[in-house]
Each structure stands twice: as C-alpha cells, then as structure tokens.
N, C-alpha and C positions, 0 to 999 in steps of 0.2 A: 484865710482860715485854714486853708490843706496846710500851707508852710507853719505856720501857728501849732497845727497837729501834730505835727512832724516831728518840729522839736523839743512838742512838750514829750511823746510817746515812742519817736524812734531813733535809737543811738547812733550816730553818724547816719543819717539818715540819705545824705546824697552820696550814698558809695552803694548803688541800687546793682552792681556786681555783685555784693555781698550776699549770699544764699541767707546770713541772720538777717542780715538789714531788710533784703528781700522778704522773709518767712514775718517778720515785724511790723513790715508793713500793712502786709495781708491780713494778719491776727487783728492789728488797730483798724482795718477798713472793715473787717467782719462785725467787730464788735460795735462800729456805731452805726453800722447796717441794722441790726438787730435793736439796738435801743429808738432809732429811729423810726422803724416800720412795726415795732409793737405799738407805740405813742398815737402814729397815725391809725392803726387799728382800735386800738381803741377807742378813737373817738370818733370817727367812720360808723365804729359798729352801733354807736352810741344815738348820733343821730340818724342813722337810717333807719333803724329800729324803729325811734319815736314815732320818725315821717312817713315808714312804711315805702321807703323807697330801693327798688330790687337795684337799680345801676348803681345808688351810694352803698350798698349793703355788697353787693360784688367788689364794688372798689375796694370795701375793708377787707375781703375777703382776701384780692389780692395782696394787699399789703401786708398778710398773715401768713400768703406765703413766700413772698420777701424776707421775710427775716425768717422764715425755714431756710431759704435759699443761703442768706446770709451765715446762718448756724454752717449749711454743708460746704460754705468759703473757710469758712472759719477751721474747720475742722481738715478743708482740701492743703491749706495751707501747711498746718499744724504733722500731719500724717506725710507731705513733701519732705519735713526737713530730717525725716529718718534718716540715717545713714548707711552707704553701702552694705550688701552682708552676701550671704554665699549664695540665696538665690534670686539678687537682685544687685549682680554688681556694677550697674551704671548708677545705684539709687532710690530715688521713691519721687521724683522729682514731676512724674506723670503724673502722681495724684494730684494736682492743682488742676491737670485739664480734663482729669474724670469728674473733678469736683464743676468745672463749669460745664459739661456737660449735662452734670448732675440739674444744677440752676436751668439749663434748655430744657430740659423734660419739666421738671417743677411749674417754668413758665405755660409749656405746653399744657398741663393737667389745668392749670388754671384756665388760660383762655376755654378749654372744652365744658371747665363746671360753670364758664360764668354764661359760656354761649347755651346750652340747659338751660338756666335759670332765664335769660333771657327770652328764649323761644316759649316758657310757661309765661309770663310776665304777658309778650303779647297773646298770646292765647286766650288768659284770662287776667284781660285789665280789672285793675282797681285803682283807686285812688290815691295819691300824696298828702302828706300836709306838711309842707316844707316851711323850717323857719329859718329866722337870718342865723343860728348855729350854725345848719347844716350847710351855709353859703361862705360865712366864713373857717369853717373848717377845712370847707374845699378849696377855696383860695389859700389857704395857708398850707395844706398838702400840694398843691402844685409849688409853691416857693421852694419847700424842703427837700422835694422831688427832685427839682431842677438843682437842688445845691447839688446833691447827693449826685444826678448824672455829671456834673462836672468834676467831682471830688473824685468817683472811682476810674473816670475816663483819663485824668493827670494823672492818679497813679499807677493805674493798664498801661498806659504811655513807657510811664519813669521808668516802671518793672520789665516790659513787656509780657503783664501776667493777661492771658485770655482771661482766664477767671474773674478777676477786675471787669474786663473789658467788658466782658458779658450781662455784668451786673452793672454796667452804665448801662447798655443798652436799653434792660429793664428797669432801671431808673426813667429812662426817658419815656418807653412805653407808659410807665406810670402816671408822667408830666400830662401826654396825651390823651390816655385817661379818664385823669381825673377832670383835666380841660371840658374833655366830650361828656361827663355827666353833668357840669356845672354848668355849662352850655344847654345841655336838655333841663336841667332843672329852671333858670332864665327864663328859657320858653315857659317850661310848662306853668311856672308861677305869674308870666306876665300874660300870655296868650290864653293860659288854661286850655292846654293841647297835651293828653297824655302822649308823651313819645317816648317814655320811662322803658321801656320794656326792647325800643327800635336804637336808642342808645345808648341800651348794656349789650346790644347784639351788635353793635359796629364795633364795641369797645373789644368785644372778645375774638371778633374775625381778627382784627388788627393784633390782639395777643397771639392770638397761632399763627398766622402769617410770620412775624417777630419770633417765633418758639423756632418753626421749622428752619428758618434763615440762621439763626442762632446754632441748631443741633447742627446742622453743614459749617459753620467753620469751626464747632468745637471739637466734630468727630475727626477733619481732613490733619491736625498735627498728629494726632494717634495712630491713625493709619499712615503716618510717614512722608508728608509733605515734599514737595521738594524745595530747598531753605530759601531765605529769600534772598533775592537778587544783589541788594546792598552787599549784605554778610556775605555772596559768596567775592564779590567785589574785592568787600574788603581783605579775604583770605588771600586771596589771588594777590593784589598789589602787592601786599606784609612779605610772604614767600620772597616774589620776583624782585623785591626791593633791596635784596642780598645781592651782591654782583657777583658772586660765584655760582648762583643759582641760574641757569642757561633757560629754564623751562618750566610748564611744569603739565602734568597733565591726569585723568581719575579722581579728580577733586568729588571728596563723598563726603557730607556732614547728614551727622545721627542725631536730632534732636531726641533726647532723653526727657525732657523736660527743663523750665529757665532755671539758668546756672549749670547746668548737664548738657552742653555741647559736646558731643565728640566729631574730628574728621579725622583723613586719610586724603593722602596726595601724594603723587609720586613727584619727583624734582630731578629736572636732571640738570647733572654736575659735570665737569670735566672728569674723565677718568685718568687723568695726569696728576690728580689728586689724590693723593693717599687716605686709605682707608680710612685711618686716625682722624686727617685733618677733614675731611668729608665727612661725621661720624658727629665729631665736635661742631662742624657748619647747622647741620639738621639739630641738635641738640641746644644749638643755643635760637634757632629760630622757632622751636618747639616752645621754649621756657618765654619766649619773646611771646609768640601767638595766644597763652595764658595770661600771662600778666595783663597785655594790652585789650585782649576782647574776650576774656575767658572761653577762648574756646582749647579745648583739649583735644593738639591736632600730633596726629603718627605721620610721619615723613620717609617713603620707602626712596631709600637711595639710587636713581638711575644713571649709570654711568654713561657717558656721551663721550665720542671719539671725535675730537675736532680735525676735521680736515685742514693741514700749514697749509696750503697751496690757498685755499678760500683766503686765509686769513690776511695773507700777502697779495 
C-alpha cells in the first residue's frame, strides 16, 4: 500500500535526497493522517457517547488530536521547503522538528486530559451499555492504527524525517490504546466488572510516559546533537578516499535540518602541492560529498611537510 501511495502521489518518489520529493512526501503522509484520524473519531465519538463509555470517548478524543497533530506535520512540512533568505541562511528546514515537537506536546496535553477524565470516571463510576458497534469499531481502529504506525515509520526511515517518526510512534501508542479499551470493554461486558475508568487511567499514564520520551529525542537535534556515527563514518572514508588527501582532522557537521547538512574539516595535503592544484583537490571532493550524501561540506586546506628520509 506505502509503495501504491507513492506512485500514485509522489514524483520520483525514491530520490528521498530530494528536499521536493522529501517536502511531498510529508504533505501526502499528513494528509492521510488527518482523513484517517477524523473517520476514526468520529465513529469513537459516536459510540462512546451511545455506551456512555469514558475510555472509548478518550480514545476519540485522542484520535482528534491526531489529526491536529497531523494538520501541524502537515504544515511542518510545508513551512520546511521555504527557501534561504537574509535571516535564515541555512533555511527553514528546522521547521519539521519543531513541528514533531509540536506532535510530543499535543501527545502530552492528551495523555494529561484523558488521565482527568479517568481519575473522575473512577471516582464516580457509572455504568456502560456496550454494543457490538462499539466492539467492532474498536477492532477496526486498532487495524488502521497499526497500518498507519507502519506507513509513517517506512517513510521516517526513507526520509529520515523525526516528524514522521514521531507520529508512528503515536500511531502505535494508539494501537495500545485502543487494544487496552477493547480489552476493558471484553471484561466488562463478559465479567460485568466496571474497570472503565482503571483503563482509561493506564491508557493515559502510557500516553505521557510516550509524550515525555518523545519531547527528549525531538528537542536533542535542535539543541545540536552530535551526528551520527554512520554519517560521520561515512564523511571521513569519502575525504580520505582521495590519495592526495594525507589526513584529516575538526570534522564539525551542522544539522540545519534534513536535506540542510552542513560540515567543516580540515584535510591535510602535501605542501609540495600547489595552491591551484590543492585548491581544485578540495573542490572537487566538496561537489563529490553533495552529490553522493547531500551533505554541504567546507574543506580548510592543511598543508603537511613530508619528511624524504621517512619516506625512504
């Protein structure tokens, strides 16, 4: 189905370098976020209502703000593919991980209204009156739940957009969930045990616990991470894979946001090497380092004096 999406909605769609193809993808994952998670609210809202059940009536609750979340992907996305200007000149490229940040707090406000609701629920029990709607509604929201965490989790992957990412996770939270009300509902219609109110309280602990772990890896690339170990790997090999290139060493990469890589590395060269042709070395390994892993890397030239005597 992802691949199906893909070609119907995005143009060259496996060239996931591409800051459009990238900003395209994100727009089409936003937008079946939001048709998805209205669908499932409303019909949530519809039979909890009937049943008078506070854990299906949260559940809709969250899935309403799912597709806010989705709207603020949607728009993280969209407000990313600005371009350069005079006081933003790496970009806009951060606004996708203030937008999943944005999604970690959203999560958060939910978990806390539905742990509320919960804590009144046991306080002052009442009763249910569940029917097979409200059972296979819930069964068919964990299905769509579970597409959906695997859908935005391939393309967080493809992209490496947190934003994505973020929003599988609360996909999956959702899966859990909606599991853990339909599980209480089960009980409570076979056993006739209210535990309606005990879990929409575990469903919500489990939403903030998710919120807070969430807001910790969407705040640490904005406060300037340090890159990851592959990529610097990979810069390092690319460099030293030049035989004129002796070393190299201050290897600094600026995540700006994806597709807005920058580094800096010093390289040293033989100084028996003229400016020119030294000059031209760094120049074409720069245009090589974009092409091959879009990163946008500056090369300060160090001149190294070989010792003849070692070399003999």
């Amino acid at each position: 189905m992802t691949e199906l999406l893909l070609r119907l909605f995005v143009k060259n769609y496996k060239d996931t370098d591409s800051p459009a193809v990238h900003s395209a993808i994100g727009k089409m994952s936003g937008i079946i976020g939001i048709i998805c998670n209205i669908l499932l609210f409303c019909c949530k809202f519809a039979v909890g209502f009937i049943a008078g059940s506070a854990s299906i009536m949260a559940d809709a609750v969250n899935n309403f703000l799912d597709a806010s979340s989705s709207v603020v992907t949607l728009l993280g996305f969209h407000m990313a593919q600005r371009p350069a200007d005079q006081g933003h000149p790496y970009g806009h490229a951060r606004y996708e991980y203030l937008a999943g940040l944005v999604v970690a707090g959203i999560i958060l406000i939910s978990g806390g209204d539905q742990a509320r609701t919960a804590v009144e629920r046991i306080i002052h029990p009442s009763s249910t009156h569940l029917t097979a709607a409200a059972f296979i509604v819930l069964a068919v929201s964990i299905g769509v739940k579970l597409w959906m965490c695997l859908f935005f989790r391939n393309l967080g992957k493809r992209t490496g957009s947190t934003s994505l990412l973020a929003t599988s996770v609360d996909s999956r939270n959702d899966v859990i969930t909606s599991a853990s009300v339909l599980l209480g509902c089960v009980i409570e219609y076979r056993f006739h045990i209210n535990i309606d109110g005990y879990v929409a309280l575990a469903v919500a602990l489990f939403i903030l616990y998710s919120g807070i772990k969430l807001t910790g890896e969407t705040v640490s690339p904005l406060l300037g991470k340090q890159a990851d170990d592959a990529l610097i790997e990979q810069i390092t090999q690319l460099v030293l894979s030049h035989e004129k290139v002796l070393g190299i060493h201050d290897l600094l990469i600026h995540d700006y946001g994806p597709g807005q890589c920058y580094a800096s590395v010093h390289a040293e060269i033989s100084a028996e090497e003229s400016p020119i042709d030294a000059h031209e070395i760094i120049d074409h390994i720069e245009k090589e380092t974009l092409e091959r892993i879009n990163i946008h890397l500056v090369i300060h030239f160090d001149p190294v004096i070989i010792d003849q005597s070692e070399q003999t």
